[in-house]
PABADO-564773 format. One record per atom (N, C-alpha, C): atom name; residue number from 1; x, y, z negated. Coordinates in pm, 1 decimal, decimal comma. Layout:
N
REC   atom   seq         px         py         pz
REC     CA   NUM          X          Y          Z
...
END
This chain:
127
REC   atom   seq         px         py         pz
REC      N     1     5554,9    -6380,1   -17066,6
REC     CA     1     5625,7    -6384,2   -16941,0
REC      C     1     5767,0    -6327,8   -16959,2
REC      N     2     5850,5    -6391,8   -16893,3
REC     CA     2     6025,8    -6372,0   -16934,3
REC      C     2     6022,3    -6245,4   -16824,7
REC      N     3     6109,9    -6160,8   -16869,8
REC     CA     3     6160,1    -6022,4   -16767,9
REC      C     3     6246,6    -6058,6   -16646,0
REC      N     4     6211,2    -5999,7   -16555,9
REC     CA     4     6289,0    -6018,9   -16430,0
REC      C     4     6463,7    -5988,3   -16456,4
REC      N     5     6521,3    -6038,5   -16429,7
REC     CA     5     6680,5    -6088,7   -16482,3
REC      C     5     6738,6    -6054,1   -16349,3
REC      N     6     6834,5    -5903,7   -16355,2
REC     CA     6     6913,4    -5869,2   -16237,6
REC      C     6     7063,4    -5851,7   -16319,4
REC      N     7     7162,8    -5936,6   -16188,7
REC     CA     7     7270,3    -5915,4   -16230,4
REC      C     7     7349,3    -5797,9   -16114,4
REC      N     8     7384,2    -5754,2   -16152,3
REC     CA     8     7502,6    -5612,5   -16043,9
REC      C     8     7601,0    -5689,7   -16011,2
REC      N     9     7630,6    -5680,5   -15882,9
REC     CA     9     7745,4    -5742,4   -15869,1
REC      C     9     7846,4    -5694,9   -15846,5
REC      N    10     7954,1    -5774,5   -15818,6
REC     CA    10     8039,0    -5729,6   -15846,5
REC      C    10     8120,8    -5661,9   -15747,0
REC      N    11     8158,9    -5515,9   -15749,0
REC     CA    11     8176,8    -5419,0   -15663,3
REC      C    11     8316,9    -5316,7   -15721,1
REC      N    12     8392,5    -5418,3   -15851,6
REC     CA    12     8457,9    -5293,6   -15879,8
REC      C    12     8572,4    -5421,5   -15916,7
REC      N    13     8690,2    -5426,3   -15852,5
REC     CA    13     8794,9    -5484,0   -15837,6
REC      C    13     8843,6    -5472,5   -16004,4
REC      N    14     8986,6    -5582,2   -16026,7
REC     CA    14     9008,9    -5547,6   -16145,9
REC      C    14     9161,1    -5481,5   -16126,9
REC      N    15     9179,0    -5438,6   -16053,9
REC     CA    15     9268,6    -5327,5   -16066,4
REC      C    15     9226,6    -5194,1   -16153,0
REC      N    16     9072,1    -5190,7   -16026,4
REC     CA    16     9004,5    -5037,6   -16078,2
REC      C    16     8948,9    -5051,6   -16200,9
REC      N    17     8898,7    -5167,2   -16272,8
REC     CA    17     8869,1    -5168,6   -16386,3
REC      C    17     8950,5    -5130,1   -16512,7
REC      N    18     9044,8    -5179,7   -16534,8
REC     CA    18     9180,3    -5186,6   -16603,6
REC      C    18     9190,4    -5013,4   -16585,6
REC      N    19     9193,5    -4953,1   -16448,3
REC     CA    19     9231,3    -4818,9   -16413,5
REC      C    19     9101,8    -4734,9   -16518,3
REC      N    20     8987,9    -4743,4   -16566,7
REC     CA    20     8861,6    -4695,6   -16608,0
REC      C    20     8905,3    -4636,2   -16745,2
REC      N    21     8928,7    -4511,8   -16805,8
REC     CA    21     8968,3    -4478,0   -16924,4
REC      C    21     8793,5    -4520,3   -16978,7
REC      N    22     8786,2    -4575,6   -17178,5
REC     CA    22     8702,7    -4592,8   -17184,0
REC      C    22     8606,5    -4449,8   -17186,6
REC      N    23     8499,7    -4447,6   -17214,4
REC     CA    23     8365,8    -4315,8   -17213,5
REC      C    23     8445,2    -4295,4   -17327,9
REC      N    24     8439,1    -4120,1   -17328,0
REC     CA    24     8459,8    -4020,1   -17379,5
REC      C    24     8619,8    -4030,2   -17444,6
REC      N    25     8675,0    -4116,1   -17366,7
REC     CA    25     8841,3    -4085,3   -17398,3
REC      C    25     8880,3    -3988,8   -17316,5
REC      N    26     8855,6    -3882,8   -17239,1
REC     CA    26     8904,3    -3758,7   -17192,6
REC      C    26     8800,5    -3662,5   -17208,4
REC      N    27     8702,3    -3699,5   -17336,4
REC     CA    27     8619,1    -3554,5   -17377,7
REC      C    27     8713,0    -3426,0   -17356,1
REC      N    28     8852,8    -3424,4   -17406,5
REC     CA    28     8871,1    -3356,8   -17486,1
REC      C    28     8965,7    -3276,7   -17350,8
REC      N    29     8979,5    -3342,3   -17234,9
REC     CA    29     9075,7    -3260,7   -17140,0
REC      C    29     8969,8    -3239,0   -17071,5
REC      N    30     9039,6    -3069,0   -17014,6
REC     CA    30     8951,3    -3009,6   -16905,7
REC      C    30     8949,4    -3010,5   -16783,6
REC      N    31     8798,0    -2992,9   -16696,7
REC     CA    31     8783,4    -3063,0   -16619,7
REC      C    31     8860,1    -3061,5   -16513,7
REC      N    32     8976,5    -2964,5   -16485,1
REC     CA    32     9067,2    -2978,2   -16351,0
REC      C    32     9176,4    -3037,9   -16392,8
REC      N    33     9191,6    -3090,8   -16559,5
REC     CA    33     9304,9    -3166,0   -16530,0
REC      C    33     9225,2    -3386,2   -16555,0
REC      N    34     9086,7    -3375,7   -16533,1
REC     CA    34     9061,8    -3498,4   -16546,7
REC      C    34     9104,2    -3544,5   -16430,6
REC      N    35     9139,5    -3721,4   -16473,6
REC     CA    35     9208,7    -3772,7   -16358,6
REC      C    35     9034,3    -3846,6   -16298,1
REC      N    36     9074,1    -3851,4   -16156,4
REC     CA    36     8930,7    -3911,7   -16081,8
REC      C    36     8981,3    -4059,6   -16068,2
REC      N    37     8936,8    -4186,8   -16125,4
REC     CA    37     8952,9    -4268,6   -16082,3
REC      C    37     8930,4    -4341,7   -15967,9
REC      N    38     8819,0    -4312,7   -15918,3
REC     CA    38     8759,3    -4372,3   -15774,2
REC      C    38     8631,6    -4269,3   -15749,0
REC      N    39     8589,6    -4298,6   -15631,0
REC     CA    39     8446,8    -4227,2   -15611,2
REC      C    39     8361,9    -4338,0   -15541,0
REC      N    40     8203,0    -4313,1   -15570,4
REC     CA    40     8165,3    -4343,4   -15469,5
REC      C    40     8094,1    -4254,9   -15349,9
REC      N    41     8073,4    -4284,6   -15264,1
REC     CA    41     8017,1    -4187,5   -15126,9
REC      C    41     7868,2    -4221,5   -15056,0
REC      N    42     7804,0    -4150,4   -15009,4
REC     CA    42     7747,4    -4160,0   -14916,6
REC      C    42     7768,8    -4204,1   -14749,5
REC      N    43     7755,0    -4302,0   -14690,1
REC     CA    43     7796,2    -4304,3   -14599,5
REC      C    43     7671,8    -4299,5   -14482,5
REC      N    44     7731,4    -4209,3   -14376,4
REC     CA    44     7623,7    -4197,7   -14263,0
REC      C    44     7512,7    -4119,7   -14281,8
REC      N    45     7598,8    -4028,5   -14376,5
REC     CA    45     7427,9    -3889,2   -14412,5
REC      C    45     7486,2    -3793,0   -14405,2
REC      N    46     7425,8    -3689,4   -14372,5
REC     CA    46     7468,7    -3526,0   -14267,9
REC      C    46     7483,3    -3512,4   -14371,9
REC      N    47     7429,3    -3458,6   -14508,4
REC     CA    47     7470,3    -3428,9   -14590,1
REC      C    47     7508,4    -3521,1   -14725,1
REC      N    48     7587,3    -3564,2   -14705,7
REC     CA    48     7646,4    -3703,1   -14837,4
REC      C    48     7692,4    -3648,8   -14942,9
REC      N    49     7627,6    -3757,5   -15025,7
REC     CA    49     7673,4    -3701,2   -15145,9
REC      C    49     7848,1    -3809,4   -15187,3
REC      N    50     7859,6    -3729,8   -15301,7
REC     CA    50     8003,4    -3854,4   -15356,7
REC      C    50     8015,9    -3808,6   -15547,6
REC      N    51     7975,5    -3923,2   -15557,6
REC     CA    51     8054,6    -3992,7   -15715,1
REC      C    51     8156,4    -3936,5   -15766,8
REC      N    52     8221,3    -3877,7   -15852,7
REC     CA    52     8383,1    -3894,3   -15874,2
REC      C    52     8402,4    -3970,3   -16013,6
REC      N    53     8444,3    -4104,3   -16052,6
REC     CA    53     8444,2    -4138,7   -16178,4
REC      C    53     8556,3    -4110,8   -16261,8
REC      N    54     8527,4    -4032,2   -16374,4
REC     CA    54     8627,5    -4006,7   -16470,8
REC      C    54     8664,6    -4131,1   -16571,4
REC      N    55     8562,4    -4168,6   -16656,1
REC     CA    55     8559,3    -4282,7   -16685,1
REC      C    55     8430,3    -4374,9   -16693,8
REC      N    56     8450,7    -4534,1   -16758,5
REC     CA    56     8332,0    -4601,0   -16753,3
REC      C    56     8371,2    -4697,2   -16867,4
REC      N    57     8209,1    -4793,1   -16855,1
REC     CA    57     8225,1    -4899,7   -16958,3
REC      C    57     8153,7    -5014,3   -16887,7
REC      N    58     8184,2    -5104,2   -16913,4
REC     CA    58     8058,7    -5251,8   -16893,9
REC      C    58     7978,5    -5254,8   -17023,5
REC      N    59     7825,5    -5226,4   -16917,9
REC     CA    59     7712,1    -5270,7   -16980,3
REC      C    59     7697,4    -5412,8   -16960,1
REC      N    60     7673,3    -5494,4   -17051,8
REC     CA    60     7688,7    -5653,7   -17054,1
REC      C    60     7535,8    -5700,3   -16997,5
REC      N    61     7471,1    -5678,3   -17100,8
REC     CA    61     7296,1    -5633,7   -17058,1
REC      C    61     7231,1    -5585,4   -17145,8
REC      N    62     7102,6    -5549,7   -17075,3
REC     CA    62     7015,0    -5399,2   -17167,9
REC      C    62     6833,4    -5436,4   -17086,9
REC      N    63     6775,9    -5435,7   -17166,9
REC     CA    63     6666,0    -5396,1   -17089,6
REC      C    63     6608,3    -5240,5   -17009,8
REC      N    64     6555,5    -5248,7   -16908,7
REC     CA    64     6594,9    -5134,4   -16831,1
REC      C    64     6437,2    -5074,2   -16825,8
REC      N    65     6410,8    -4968,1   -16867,2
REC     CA    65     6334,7    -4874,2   -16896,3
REC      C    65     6271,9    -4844,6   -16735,1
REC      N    66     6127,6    -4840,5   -16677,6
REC     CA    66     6015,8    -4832,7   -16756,6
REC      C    66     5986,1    -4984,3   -16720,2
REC      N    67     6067,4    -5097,5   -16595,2
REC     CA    67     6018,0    -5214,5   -16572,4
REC      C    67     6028,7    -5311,7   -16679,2
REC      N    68     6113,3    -5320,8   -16734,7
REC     CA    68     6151,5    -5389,9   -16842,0
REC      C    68     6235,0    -5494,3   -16787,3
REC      N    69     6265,1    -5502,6   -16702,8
REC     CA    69     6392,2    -5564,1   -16588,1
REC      C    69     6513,5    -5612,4   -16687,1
REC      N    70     6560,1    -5706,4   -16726,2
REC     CA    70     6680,1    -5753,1   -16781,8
REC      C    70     6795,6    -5721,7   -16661,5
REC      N    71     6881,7    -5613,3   -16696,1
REC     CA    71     7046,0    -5612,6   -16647,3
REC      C    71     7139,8    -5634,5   -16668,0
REC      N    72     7212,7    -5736,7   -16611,8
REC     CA    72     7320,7    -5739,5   -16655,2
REC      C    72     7473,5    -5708,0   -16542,7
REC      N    73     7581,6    -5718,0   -16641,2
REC     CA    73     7718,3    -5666,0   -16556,9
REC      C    73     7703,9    -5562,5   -16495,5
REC      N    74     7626,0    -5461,8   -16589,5
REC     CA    74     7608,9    -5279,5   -16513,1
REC      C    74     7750,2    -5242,9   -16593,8
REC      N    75     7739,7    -5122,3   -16472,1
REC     CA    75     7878,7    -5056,0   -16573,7
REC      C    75     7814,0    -4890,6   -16568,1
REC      N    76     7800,3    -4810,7   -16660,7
REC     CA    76     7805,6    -4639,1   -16702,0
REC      C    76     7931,9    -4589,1   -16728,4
REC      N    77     7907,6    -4498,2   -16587,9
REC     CA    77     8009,9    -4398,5   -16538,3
REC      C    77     7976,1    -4264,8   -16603,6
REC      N    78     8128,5    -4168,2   -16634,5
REC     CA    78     8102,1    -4034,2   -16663,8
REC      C    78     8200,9    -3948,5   -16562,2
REC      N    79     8140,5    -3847,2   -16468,6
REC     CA    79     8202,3    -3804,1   -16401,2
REC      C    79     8141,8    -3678,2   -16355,9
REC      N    80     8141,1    -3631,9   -16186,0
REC     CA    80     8077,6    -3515,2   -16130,5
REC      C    80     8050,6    -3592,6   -16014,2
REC      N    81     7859,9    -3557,5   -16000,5
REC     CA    81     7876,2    -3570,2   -15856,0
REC      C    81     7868,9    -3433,5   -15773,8
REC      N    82     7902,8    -3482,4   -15661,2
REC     CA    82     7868,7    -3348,9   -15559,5
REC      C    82     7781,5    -3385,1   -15426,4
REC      N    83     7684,2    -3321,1   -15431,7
REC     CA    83     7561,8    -3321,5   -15317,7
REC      C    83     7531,7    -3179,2   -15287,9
REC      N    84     7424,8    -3151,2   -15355,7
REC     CA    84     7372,6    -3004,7   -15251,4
REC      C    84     7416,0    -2883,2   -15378,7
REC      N    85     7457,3    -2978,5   -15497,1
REC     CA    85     7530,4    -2855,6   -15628,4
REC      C    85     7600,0    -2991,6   -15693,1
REC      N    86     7703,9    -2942,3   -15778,1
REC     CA    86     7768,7    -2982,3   -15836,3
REC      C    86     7768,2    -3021,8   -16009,2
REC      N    87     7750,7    -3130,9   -16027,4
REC     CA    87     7668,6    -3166,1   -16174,5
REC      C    87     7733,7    -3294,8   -16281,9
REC      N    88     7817,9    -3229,3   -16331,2
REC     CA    88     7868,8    -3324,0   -16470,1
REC      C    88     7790,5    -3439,6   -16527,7
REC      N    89     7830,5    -3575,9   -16543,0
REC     CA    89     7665,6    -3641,2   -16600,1
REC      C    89     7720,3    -3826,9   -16595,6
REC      N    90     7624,1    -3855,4   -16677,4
REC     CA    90     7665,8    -4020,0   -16642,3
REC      C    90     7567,4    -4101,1   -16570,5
REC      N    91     7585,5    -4200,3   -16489,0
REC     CA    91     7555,7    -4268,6   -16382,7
REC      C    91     7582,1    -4389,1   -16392,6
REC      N    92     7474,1    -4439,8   -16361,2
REC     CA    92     7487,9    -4644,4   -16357,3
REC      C    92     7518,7    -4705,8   -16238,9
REC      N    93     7645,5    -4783,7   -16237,6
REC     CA    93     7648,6    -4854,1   -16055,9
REC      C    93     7527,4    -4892,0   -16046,8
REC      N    94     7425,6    -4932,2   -16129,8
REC     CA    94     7281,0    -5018,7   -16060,2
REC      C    94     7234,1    -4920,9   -15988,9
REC      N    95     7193,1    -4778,8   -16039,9
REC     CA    95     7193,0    -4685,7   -15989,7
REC      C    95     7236,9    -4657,0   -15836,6
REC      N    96     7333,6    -4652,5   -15830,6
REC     CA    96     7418,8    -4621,6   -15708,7
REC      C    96     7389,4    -4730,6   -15616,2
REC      N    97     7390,6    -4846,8   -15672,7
REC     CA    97     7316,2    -4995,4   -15558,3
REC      C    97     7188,5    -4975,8   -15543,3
REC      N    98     7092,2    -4894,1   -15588,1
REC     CA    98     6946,4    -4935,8   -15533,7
REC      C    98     6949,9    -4798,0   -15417,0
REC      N    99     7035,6    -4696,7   -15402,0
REC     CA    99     7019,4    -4657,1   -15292,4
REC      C    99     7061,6    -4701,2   -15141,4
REC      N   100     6898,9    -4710,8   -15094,9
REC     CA   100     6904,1    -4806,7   -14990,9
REC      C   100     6865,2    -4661,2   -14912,4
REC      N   101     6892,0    -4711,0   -14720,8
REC     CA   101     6852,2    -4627,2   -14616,9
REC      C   101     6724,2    -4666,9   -14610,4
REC      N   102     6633,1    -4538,4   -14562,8
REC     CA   102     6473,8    -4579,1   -14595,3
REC      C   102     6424,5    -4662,5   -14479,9
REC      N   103     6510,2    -4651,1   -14353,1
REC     CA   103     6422,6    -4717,9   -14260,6
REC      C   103     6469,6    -4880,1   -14223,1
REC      N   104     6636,6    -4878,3   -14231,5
REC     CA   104     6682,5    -4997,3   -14221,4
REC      C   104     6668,5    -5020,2   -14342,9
REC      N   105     6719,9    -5021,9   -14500,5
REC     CA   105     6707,6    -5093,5   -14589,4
REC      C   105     6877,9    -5144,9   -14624,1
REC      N   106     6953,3    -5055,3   -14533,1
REC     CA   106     7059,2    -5066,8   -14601,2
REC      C   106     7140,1    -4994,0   -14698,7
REC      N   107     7261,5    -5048,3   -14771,1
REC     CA   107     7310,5    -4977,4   -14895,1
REC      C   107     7362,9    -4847,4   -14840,7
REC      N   108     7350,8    -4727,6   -14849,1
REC     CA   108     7389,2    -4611,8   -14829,3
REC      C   108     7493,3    -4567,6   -14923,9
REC      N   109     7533,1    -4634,8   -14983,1
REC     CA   109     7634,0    -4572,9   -15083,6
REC      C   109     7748,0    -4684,0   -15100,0
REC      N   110     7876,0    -4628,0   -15094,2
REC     CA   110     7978,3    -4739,9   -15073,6
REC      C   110     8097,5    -4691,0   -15186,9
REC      N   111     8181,3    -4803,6   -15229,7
REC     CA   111     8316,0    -4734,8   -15321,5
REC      C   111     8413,6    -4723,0   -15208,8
REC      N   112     8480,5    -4589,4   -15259,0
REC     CA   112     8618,6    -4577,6   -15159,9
REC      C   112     8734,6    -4715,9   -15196,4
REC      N   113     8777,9    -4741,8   -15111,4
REC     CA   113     8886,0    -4835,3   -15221,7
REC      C   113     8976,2    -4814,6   -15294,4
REC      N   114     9015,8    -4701,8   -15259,0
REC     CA   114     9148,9    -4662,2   -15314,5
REC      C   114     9080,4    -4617,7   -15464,6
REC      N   115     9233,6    -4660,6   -15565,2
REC     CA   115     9230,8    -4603,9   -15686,2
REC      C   115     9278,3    -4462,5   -15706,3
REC      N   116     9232,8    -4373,0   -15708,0
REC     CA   116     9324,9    -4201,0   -15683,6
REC      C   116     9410,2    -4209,4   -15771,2
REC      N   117     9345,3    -4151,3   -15953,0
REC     CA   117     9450,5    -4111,7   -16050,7
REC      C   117     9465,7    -4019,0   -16042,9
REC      N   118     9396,2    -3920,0   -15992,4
REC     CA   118     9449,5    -3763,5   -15907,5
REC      C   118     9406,5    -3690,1   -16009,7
REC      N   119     9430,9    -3551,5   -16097,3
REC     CA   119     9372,3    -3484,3   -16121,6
REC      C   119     9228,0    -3403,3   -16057,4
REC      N   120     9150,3    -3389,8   -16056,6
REC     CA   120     9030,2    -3316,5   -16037,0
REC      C   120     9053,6    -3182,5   -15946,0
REC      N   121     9189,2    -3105,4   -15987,5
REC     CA   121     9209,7    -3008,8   -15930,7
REC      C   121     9297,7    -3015,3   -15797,0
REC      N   122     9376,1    -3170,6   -15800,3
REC     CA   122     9409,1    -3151,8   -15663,5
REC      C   122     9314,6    -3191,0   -15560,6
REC      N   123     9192,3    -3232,2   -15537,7
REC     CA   123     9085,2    -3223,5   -15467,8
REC      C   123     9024,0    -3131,6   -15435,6
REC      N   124     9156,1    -3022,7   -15346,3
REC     CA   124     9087,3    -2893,0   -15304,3
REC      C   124     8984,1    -2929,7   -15195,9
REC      N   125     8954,3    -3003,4   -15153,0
REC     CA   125     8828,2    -3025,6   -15052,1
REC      C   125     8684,7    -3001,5   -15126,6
REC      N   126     8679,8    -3020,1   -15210,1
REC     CA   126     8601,2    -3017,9   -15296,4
REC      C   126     8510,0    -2903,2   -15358,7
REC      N   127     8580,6    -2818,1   -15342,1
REC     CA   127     8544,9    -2677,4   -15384,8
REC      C   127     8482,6    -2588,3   -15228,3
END
């Protein structure tokens, strides 16, 4: 039996793409002077969480652990999110698309549009 075949769509403009330093091209700067390329957010939750992407890559496709689900056009993000603590880490847009609202079934998580470029540290809201 062939694996169920999901493609991600497409949710990330090619401005912001082009804008995406590749993974681990700012290992080496620290974290208030990383630039945030975009975030994504929670929308319509008392307590929301938000994305901040430092950088990313396109995953072309991969089989996806434990369904065995074929993905393709994922992209892995490295950034911080912030929810109820604050946590360094990498993240898959598929990821970020399967959070749905539990009762309607809609996407709870949206990209801001704007491209920042901002350093990390001018996001005094944040802290």
């Amino acid at each position: 039996m062939k694996p169920k075949k999901i493609t991600i769509q497409r949710l990330l403009n090619d401005e912001l793409i082009k804008a995406l330093p590749a993974l681990y091209a700012t290992e080496d700067v620290p974290l208030e002077d990383k630039l945030i390329v975009c975030r994504f957010h929670m929308i319509d939750q008392p307590n929301g969480w938000s994305w901040y992407v430092f950088e990313g890559e396109l995953l072309e496709a991969y089989e996806r652990e434990p369904d065995g689900c074929l993905v393709e056009n994922d992209y892995r993000f490295f950034g911080i999110v912030h929810g109820f603590e604050k946590e360094m880490g990498y993240f898959l847009l598929s990821e970020l698309t399967c959070l749905r609202h539990p009762h309607a079934g809609d996407l709870v998580v949206k990209i801001d549009p704007n491209i920042f470029l901002e350093p990390y540290s001018q996001f005094k809201h944040l802290d």
